[in-house]
DOVEXTI-163897 format. One record per residue: x, y, z of N, C-alpha, C, O in turn; residue number from 1. Coordinates in steps of 0.02 Angstrom, whole numbers, plus 50000, padded with zeros to 5 digits. Example, Ala and Ser with C-alpha at 12.3 -4.5 7.8 and 13.67 -1.06 7.14 Angstrom:
<pt><n_u>50660</n_u><n_v>49716</n_v><n_w>50390</n_w><ca_u>50615</ca_u><ca_v>49775</ca_v><ca_w>50390</ca_w><c_u>50660</c_u><c_v>49835</c_v><c_w>50390</c_w><o_u>50712</o_u><o_v>49834</o_v><o_w>50423</o_w><i>1</i></pt>
<pt><n_u>50642</n_u><n_v>49888</n_v><n_w>50354</n_w><ca_u>50684</ca_u><ca_v>49947</ca_v><ca_w>50357</ca_w><c_u>50645</c_u><c_v>50002</c_v><c_w>50394</c_w><o_u>50670</o_u><o_v>50057</o_v><o_w>50402</o_w><i>2</i></pt>
***
This chain:
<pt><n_u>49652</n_u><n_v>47469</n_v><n_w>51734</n_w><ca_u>49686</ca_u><ca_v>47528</ca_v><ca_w>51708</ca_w><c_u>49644</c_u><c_v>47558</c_v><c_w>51652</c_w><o_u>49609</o_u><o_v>47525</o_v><o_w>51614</o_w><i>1</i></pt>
<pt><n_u>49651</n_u><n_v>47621</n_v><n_w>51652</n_w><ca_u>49588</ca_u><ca_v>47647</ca_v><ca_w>51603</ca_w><c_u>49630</c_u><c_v>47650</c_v><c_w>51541</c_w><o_u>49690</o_u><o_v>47637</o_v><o_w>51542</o_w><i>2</i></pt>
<pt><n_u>49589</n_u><n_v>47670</n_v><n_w>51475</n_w><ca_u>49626</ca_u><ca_v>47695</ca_v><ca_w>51415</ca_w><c_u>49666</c_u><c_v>47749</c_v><c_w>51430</c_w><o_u>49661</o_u><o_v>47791</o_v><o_w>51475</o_w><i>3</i></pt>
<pt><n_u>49712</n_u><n_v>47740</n_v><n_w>51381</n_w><ca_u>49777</ca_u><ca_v>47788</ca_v><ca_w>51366</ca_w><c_u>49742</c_u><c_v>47861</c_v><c_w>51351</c_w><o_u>49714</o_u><o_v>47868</o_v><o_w>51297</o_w><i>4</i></pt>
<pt><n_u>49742</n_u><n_v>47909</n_v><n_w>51392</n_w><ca_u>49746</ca_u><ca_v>47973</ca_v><ca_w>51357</ca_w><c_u>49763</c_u><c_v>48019</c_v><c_w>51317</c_w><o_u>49822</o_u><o_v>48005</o_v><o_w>51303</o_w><i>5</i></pt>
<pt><n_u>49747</n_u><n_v>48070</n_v><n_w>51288</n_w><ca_u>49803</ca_u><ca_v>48124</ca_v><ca_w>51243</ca_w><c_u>49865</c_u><c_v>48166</c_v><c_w>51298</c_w><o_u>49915</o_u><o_v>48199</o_v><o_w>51283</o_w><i>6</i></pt>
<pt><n_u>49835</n_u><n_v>48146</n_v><n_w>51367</n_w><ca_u>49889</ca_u><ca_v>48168</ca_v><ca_w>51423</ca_w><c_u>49936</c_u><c_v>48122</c_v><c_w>51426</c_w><o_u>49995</o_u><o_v>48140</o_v><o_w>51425</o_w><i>7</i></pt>
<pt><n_u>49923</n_u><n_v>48070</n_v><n_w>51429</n_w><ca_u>49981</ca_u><ca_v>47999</ca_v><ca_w>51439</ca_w><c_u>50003</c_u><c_v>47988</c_v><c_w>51378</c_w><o_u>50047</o_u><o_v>47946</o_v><o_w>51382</o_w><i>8</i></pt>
<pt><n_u>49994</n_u><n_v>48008</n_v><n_w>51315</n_w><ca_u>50044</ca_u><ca_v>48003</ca_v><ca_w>51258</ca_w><c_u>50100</c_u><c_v>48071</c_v><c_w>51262</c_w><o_u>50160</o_u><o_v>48067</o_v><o_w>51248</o_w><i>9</i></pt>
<pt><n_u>50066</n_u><n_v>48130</n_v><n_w>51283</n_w><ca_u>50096</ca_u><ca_v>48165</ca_v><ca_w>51260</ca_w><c_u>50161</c_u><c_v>48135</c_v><c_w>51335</c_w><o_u>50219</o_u><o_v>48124</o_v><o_w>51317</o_w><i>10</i></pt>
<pt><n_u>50152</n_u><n_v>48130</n_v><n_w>51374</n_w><ca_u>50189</ca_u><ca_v>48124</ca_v><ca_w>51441</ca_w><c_u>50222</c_u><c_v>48065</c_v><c_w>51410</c_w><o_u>50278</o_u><o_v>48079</o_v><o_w>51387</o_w><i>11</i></pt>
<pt><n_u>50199</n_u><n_v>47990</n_v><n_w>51402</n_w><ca_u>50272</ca_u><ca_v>47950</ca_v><ca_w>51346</ca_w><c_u>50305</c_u><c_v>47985</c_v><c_w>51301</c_w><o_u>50365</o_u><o_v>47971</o_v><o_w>51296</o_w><i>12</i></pt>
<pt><n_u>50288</n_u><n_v>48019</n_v><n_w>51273</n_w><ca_u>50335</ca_u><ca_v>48072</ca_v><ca_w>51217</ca_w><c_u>50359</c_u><c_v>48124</c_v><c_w>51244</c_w><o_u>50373</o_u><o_v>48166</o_v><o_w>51202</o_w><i>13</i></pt>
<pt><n_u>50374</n_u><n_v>48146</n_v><n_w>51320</n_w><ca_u>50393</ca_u><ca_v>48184</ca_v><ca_w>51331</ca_w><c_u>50353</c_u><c_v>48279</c_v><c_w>51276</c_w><o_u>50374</o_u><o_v>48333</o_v><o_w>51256</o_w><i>14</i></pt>
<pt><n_u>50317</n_u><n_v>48257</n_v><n_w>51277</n_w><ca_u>50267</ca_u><ca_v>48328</ca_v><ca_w>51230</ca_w><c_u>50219</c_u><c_v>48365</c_v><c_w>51287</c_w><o_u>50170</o_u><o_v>48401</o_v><o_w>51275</o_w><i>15</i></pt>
<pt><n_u>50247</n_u><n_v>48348</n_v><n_w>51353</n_w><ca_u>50190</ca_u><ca_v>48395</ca_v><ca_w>51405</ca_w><c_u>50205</c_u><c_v>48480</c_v><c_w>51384</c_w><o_u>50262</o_u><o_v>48501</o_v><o_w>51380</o_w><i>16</i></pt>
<pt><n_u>50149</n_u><n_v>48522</n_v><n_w>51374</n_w><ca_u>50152</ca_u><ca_v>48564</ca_v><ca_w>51368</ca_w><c_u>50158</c_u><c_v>48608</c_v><c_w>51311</c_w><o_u>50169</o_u><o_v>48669</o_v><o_w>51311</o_w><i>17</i></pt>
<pt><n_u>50148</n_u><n_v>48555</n_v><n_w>51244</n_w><ca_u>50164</ca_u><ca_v>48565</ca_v><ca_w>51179</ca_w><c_u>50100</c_u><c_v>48521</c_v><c_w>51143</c_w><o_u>50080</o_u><o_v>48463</o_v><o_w>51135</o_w><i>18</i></pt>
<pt><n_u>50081</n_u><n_v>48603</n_v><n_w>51123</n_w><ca_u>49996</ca_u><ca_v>48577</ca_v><ca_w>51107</ca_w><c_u>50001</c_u><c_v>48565</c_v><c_w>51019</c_w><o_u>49952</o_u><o_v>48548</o_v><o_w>50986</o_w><i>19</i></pt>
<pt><n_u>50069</n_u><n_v>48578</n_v><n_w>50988</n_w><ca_u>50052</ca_u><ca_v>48613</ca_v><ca_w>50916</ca_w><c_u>50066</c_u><c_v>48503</c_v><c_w>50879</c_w><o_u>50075</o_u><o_v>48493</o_v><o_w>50819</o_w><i>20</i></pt>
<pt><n_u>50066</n_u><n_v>48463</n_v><n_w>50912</n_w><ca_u>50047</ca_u><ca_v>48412</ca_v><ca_w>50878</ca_w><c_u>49974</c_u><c_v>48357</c_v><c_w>50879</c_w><o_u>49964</o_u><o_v>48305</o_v><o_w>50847</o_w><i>21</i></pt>
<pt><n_u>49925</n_u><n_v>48394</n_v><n_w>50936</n_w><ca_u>49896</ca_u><ca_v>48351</ca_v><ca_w>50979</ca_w><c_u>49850</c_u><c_v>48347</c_v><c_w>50913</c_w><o_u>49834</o_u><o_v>48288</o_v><o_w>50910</o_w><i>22</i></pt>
<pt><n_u>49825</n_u><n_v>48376</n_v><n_w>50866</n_w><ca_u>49802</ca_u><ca_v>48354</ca_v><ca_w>50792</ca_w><c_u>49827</c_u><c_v>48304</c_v><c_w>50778</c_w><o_u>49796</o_u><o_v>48250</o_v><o_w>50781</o_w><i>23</i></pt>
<pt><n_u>49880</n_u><n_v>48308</n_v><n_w>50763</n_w><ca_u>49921</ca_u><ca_v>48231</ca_v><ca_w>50749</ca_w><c_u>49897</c_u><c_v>48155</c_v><c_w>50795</c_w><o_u>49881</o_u><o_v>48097</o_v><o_w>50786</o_w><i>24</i></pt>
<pt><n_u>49910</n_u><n_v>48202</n_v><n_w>50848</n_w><ca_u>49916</ca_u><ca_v>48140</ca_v><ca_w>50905</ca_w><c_u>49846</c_u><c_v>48101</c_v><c_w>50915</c_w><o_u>49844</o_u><o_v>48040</o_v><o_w>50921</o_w><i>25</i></pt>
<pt><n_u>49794</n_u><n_v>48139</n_v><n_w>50917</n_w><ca_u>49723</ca_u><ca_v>48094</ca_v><ca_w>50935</ca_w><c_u>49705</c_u><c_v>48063</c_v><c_w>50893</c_w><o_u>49654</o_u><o_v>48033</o_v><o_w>50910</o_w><i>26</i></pt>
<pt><n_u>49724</n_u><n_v>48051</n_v><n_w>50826</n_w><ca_u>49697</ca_u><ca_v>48009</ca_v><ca_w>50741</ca_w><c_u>49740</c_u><c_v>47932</c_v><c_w>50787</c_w><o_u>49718</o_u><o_v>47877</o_v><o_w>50803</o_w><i>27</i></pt>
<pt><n_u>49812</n_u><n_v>47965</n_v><n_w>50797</n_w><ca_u>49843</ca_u><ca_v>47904</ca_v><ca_w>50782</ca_w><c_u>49826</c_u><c_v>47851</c_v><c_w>50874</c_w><o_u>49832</o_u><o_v>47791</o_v><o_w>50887</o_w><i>28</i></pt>
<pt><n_u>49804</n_u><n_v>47910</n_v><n_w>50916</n_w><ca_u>49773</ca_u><ca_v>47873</ca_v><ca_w>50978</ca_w><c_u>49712</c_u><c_v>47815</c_v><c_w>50973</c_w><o_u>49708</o_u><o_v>47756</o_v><o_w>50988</o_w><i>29</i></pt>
<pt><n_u>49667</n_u><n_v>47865</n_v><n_w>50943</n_w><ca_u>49604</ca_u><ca_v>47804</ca_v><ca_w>50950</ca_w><c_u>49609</c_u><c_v>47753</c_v><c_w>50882</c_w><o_u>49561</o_u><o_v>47720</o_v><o_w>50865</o_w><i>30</i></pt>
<pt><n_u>49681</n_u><n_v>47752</n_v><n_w>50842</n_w><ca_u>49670</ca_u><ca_v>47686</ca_v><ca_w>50788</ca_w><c_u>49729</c_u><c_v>47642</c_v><c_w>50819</c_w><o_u>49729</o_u><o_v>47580</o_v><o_w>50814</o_w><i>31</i></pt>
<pt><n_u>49792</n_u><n_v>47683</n_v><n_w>50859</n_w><ca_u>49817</ca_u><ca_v>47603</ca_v><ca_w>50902</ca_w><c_u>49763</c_u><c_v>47582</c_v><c_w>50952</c_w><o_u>49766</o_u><o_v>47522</o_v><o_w>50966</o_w><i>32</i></pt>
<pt><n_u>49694</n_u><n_v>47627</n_v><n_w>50993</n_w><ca_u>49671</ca_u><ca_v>47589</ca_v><ca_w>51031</ca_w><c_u>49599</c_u><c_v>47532</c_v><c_w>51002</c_w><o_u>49565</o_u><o_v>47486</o_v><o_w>51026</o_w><i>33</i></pt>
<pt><n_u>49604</n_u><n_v>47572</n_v><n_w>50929</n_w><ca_u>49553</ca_u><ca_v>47515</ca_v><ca_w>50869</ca_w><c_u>49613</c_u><c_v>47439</c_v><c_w>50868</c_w><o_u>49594</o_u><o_v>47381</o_v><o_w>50867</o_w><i>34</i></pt>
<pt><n_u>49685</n_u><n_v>47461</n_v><n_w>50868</n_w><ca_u>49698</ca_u><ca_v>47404</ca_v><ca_w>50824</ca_w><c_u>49687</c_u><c_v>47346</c_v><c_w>50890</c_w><o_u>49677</o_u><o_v>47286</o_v><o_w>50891</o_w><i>35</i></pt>
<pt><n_u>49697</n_u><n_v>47406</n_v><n_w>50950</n_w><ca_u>49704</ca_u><ca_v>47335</ca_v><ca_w>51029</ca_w><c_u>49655</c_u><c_v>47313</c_v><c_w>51020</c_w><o_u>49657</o_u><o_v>47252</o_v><o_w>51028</o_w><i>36</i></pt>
<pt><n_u>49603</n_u><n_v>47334</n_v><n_w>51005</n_w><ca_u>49526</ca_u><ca_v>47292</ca_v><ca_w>51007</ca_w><c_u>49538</c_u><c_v>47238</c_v><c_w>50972</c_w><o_u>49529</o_u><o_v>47182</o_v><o_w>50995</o_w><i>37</i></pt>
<pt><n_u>49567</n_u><n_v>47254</n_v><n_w>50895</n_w><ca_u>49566</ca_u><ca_v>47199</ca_v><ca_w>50868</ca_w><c_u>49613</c_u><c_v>47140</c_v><c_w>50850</c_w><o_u>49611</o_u><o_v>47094</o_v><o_w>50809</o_w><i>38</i></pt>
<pt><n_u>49664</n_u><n_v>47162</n_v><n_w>50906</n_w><ca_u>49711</ca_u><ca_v>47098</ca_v><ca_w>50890</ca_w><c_u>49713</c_u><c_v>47055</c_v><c_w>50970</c_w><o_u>49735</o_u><o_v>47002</o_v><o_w>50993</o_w><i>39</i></pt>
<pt><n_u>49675</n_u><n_v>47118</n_v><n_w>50995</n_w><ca_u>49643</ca_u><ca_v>47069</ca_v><ca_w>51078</ca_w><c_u>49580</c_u><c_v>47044</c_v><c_w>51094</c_w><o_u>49558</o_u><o_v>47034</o_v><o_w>51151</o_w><i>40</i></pt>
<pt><n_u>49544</n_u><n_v>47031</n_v><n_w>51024</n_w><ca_u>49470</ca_u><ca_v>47011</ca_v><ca_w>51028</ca_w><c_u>49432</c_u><c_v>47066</c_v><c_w>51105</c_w><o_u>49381</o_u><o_v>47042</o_v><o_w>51130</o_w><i>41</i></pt>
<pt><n_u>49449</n_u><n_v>47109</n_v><n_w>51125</n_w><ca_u>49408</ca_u><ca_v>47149</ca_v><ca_w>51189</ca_w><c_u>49380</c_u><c_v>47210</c_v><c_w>51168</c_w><o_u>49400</o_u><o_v>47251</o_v><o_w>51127</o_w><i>42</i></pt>
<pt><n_u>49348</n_u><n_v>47208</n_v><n_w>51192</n_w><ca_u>49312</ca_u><ca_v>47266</ca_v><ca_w>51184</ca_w><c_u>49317</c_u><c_v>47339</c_v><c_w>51260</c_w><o_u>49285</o_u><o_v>47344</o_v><o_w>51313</o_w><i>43</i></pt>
<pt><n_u>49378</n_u><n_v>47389</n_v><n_w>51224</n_w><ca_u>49375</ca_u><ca_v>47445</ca_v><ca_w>51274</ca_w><c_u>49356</c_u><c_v>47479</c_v><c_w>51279</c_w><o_u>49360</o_u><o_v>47513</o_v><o_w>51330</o_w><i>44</i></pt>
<pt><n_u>49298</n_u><n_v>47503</n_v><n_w>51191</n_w><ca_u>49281</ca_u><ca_v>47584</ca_v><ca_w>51209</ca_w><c_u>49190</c_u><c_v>47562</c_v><c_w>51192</c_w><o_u>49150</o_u><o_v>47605</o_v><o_w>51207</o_w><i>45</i></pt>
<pt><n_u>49165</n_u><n_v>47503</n_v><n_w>51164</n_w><ca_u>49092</ca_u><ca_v>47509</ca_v><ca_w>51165</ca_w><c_u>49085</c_u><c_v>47465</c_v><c_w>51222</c_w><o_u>49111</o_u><o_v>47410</o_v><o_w>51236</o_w><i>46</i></pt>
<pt><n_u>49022</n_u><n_v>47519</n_v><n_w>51266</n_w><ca_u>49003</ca_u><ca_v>47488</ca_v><ca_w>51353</ca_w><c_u>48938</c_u><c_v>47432</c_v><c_w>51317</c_w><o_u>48895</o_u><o_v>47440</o_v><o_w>51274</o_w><i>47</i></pt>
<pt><n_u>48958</n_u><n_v>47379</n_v><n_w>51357</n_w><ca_u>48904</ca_u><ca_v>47317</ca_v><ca_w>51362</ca_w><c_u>48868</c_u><c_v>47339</c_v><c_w>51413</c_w><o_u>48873</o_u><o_v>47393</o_v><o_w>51441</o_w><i>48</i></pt>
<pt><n_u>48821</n_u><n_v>47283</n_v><n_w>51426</n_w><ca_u>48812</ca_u><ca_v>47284</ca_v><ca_w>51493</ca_w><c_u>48837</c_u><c_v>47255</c_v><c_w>51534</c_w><o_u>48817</o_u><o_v>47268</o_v><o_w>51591</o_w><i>49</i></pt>
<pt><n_u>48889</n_u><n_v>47209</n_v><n_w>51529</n_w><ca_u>48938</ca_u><ca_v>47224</ca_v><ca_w>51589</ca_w><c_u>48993</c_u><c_v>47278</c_v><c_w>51597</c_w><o_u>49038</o_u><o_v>47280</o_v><o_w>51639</o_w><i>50</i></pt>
<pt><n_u>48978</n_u><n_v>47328</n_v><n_w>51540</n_w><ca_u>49023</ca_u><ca_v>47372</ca_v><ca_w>51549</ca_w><c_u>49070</c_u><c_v>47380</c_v><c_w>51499</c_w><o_u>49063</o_u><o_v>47352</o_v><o_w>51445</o_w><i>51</i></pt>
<pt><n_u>49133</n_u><n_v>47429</n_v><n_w>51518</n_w><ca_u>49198</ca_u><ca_v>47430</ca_v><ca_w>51476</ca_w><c_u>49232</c_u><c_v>47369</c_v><c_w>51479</c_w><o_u>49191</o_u><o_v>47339</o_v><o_w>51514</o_w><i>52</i></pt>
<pt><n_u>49279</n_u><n_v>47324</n_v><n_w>51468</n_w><ca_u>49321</ca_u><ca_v>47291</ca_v><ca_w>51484</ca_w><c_u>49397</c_u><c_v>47332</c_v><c_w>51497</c_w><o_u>49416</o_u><o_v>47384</o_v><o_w>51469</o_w><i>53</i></pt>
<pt><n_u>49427</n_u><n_v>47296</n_v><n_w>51540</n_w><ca_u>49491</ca_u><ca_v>47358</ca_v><ca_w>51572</ca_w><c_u>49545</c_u><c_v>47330</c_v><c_w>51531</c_w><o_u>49560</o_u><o_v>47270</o_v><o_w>51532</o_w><i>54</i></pt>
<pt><n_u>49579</n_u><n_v>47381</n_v><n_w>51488</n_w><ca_u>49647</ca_u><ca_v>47382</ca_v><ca_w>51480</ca_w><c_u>49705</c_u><c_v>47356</c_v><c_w>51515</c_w><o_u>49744</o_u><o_v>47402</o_v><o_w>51529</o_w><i>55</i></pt>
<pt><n_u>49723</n_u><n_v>47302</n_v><n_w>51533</n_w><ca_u>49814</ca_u><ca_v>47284</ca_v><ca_w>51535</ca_w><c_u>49841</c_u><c_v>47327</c_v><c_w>51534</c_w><o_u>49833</o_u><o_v>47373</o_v><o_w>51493</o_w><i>56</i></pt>
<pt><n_u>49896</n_u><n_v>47325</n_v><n_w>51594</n_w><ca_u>49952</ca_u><ca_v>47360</ca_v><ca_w>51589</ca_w><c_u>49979</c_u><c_v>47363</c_v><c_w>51514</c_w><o_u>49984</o_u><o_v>47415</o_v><o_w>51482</o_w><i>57</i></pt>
<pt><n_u>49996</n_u><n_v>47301</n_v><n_w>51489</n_w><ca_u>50026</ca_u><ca_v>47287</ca_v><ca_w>51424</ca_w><c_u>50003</c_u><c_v>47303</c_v><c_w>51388</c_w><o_u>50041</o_u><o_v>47329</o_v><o_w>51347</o_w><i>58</i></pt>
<pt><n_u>49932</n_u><n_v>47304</n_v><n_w>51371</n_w><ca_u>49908</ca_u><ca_v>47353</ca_v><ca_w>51327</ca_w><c_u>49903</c_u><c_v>47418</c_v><c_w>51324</c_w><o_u>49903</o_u><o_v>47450</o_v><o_w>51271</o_w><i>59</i></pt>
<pt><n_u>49898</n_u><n_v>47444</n_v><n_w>51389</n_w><ca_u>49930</ca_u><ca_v>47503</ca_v><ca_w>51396</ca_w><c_u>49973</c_u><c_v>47517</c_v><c_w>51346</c_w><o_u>49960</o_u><o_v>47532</o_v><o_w>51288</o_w><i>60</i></pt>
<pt><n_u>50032</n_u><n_v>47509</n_v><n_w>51377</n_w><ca_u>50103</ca_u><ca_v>47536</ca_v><ca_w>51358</ca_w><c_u>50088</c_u><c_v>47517</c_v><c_w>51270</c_w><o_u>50065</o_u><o_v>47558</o_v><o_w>51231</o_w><i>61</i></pt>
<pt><n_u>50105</n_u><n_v>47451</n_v><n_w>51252</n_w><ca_u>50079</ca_u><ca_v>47440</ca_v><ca_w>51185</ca_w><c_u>50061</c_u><c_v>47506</c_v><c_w>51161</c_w><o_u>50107</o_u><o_v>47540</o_v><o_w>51138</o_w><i>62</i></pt>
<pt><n_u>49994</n_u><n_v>47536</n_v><n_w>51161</n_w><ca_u>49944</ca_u><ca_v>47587</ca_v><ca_w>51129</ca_w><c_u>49988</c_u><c_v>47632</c_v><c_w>51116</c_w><o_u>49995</o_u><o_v>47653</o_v><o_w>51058</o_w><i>63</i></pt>
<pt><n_u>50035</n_u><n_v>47660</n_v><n_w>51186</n_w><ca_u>50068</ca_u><ca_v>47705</ca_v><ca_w>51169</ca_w><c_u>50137</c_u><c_v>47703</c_v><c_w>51138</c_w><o_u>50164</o_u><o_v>47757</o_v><o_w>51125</o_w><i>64</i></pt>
<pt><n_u>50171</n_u><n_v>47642</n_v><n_w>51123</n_w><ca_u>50220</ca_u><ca_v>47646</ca_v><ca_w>51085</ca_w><c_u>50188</c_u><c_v>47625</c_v><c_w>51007</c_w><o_u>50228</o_u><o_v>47623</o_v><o_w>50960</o_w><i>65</i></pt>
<pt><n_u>50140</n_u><n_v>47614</n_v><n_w>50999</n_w><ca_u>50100</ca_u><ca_v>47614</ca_v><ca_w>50937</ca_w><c_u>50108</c_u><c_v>47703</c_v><c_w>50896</c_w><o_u>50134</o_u><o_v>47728</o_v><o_w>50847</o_w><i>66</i></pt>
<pt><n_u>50060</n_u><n_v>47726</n_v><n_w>50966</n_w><ca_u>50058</ca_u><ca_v>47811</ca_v><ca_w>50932</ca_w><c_u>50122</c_u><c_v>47849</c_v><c_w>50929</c_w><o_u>50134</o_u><o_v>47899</o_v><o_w>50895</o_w><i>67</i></pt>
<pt><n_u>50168</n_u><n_v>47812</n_v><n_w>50977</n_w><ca_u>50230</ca_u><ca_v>47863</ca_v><ca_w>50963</ca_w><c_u>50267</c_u><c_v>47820</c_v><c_w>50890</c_w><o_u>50289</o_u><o_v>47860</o_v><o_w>50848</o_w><i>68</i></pt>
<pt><n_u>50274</n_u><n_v>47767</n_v><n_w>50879</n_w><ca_u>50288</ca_u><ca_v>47736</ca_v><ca_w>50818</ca_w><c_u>50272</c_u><c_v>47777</c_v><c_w>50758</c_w><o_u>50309</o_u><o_v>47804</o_v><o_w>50717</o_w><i>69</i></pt>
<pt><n_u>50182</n_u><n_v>47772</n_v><n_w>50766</n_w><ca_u>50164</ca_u><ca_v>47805</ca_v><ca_w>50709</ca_w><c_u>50168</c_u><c_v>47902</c_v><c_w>50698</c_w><o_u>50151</o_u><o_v>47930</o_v><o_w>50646</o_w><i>70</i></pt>
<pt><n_u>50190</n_u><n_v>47932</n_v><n_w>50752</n_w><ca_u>50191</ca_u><ca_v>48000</ca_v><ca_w>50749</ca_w><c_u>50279</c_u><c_v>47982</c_v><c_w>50717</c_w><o_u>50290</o_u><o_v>48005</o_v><o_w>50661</o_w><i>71</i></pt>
<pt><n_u>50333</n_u><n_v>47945</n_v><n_w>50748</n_w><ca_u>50396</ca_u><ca_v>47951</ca_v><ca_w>50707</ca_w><c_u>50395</c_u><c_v>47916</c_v><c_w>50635</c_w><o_u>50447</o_u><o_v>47924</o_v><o_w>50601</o_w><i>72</i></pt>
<pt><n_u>50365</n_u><n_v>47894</n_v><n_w>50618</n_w><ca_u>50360</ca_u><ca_v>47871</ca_v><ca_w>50542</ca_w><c_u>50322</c_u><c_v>47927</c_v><c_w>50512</c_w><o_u>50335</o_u><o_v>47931</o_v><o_w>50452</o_w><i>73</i></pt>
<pt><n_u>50281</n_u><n_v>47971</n_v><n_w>50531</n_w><ca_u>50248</ca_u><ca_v>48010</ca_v><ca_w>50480</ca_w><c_u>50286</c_u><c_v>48062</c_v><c_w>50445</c_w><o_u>50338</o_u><o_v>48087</o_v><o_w>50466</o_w><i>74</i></pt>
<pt><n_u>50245</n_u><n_v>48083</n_v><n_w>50374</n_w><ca_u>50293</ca_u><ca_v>48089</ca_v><ca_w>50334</ca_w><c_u>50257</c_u><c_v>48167</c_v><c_w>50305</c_w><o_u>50195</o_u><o_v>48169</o_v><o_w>50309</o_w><i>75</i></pt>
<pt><n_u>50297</n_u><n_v>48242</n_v><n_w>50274</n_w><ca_u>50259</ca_u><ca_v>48293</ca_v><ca_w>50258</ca_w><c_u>50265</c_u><c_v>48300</c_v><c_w>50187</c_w><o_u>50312</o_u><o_v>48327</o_v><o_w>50157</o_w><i>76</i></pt>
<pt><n_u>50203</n_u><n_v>48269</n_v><n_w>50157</n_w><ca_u>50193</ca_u><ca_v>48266</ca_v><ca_w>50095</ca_w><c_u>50173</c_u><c_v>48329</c_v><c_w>50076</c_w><o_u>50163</o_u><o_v>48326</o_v><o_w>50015</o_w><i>77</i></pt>
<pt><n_u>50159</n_u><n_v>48398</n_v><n_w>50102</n_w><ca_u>50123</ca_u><ca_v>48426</ca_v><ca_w>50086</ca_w><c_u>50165</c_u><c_v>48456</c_v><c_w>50009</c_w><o_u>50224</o_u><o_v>48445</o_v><o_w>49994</o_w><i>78</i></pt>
<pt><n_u>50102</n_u><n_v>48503</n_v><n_w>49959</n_w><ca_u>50129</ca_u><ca_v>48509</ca_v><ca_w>49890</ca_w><c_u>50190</c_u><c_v>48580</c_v><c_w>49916</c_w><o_u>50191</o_u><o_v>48629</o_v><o_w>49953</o_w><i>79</i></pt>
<pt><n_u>50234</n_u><n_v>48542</n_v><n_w>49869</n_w><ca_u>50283</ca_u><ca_v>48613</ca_v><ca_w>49853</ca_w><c_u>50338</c_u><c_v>48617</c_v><c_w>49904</c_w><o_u>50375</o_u><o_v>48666</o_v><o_w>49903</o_w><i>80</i></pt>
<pt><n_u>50351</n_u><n_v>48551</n_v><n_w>49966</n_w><ca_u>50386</ca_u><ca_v>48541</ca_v><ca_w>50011</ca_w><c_u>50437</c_u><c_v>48477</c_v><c_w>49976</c_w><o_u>50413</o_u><o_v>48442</o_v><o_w>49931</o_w><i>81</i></pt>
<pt><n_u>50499</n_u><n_v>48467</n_v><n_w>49998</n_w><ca_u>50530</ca_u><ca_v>48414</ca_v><ca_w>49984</ca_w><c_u>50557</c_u><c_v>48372</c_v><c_w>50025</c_w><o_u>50605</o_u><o_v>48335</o_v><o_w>50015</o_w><i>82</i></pt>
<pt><n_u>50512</n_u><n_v>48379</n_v><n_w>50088</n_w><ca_u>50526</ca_u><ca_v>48361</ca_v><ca_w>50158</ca_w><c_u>50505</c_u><c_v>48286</c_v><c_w>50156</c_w><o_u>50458</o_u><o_v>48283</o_v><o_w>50117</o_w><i>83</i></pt>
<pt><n_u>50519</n_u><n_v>48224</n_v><n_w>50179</n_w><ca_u>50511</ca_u><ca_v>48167</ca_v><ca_w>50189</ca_w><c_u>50544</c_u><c_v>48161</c_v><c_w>50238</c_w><o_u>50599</o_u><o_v>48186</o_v><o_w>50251</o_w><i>84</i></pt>
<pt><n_u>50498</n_u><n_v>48110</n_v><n_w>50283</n_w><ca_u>50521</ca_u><ca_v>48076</ca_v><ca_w>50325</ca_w><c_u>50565</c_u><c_v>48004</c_v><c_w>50298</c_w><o_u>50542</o_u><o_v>47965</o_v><o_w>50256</o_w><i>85</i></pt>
<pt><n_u>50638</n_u><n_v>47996</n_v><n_w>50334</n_w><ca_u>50675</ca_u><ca_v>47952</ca_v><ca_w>50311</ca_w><c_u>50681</c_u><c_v>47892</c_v><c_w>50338</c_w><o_u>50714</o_u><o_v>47892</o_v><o_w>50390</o_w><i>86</i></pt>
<pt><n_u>50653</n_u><n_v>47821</n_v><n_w>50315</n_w><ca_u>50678</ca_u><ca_v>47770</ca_v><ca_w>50351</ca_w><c_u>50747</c_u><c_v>47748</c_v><c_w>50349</c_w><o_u>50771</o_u><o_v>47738</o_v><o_w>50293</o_w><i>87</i></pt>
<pt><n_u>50794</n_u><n_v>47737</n_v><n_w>50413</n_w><ca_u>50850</ca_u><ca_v>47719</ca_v><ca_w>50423</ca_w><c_u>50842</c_u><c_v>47637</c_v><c_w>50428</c_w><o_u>50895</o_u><o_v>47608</o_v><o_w>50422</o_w><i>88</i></pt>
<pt><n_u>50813</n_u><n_v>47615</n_v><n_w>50433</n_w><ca_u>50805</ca_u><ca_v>47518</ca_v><ca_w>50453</ca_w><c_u>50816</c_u><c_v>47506</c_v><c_w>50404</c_w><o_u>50817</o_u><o_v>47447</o_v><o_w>50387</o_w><i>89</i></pt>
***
């Protein structure tokens, strides 16, 4: 199974067709697919010479409830706003 795309996140998040977060979305793509590297000792995105190593289903899915995690926790600090994102847990 190949890596997770900016098409296959936005499609778990139901965001097909809604381009105004995909800024958001690709930071937080390739650091859940940094953290799979590193809590699965594999290597998916630098080619050896035997190549890529293939993504798990499970890691799959994983990646993408990573990026949708981290797109619902983010928070708009920007100056002069009093907007926060609220944790309920």
């Amino acid at each position: 199974m190949p890596m997770p795309s900016l098409s296959d996140v936005k499609t778990h998040m139901n965001l097909e067709g809604i381009n105004d977060f995909d800024a958001l979305l690709l930071p937080l793509l390739n650091g859940a697919i940094c953290r799979a590297e590193n809590m699965t000792g594999r290597n998916f995105t630098q080619e050896s010479k035997e190549g890529y190593e293939v993504m798990n289903a499970e890691v799959f899915k994983a990646v993408l409830m990573d990026v949708t995690t981290g797109f619902d926790s983010r928070q708009d600090n920007s100056e002069g706003t009093d907007n926060e994102a609220v944790n309920a847990s």
